[in-house]
C-alpha positions in Angstrom: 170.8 9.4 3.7 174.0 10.9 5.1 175.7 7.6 5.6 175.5 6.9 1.8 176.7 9.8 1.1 179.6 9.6 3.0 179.9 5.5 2.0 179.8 7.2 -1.7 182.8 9.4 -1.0 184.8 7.2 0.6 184.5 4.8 -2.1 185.0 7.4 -4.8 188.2 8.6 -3.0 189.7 5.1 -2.5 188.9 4.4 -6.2 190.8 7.7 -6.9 193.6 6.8 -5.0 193.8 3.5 -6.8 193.2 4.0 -10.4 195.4 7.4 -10.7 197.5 7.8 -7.3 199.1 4.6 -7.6 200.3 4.0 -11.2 201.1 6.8 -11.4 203.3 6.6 -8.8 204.6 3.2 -9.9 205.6 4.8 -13.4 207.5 7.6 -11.9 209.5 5.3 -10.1 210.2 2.6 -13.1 207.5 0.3 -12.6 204.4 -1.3 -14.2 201.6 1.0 -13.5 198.7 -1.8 -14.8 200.1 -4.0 -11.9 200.4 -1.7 -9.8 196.8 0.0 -10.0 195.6 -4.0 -9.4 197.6 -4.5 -6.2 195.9 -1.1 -5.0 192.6 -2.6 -5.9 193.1 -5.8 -4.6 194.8 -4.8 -1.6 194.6 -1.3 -0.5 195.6 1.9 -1.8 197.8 2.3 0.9 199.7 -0.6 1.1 200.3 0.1 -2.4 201.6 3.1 -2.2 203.5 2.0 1.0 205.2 -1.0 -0.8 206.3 1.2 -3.9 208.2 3.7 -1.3 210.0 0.5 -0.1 211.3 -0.6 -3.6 214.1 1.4 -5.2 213.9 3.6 -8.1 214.1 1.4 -11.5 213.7 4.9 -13.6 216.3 6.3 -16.1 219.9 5.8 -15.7 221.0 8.0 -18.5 220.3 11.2 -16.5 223.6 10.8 -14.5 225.4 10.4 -17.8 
């Protein structure tokens, strides 16, 4: 019983991860945040995230201005 609980957990904290983590993530930084929350779920959460660090910025430019 406490190895389905803890499956359960882990499952609901990597669903967390990808359905509010990572697009959110991804529209801070300028990007698509539907695309982004189905690489999470397709791949990992952590790649994800990982791969959005790598890419620059893309967010507003008229904040310099």
């Amino acid at each position: 019983m406490t190895d389905v609980i803890l499956l359960l957990l882990v499952i609901t904290f990597y669903l967390i991860l990808a359905v509010l983590l990572v697009p959110f993530t991804a529209h801070e930084k300028g990007r698509n945040p539907f695309f982004w929350a189905f690489i999470a779920v397709v791949c990992t959460p952590l790649m994800a995230i990982l791969a959005l660090a790598a890419l620059r910025d893309l967010g507003n430019r008229d904040e310099d201005a």
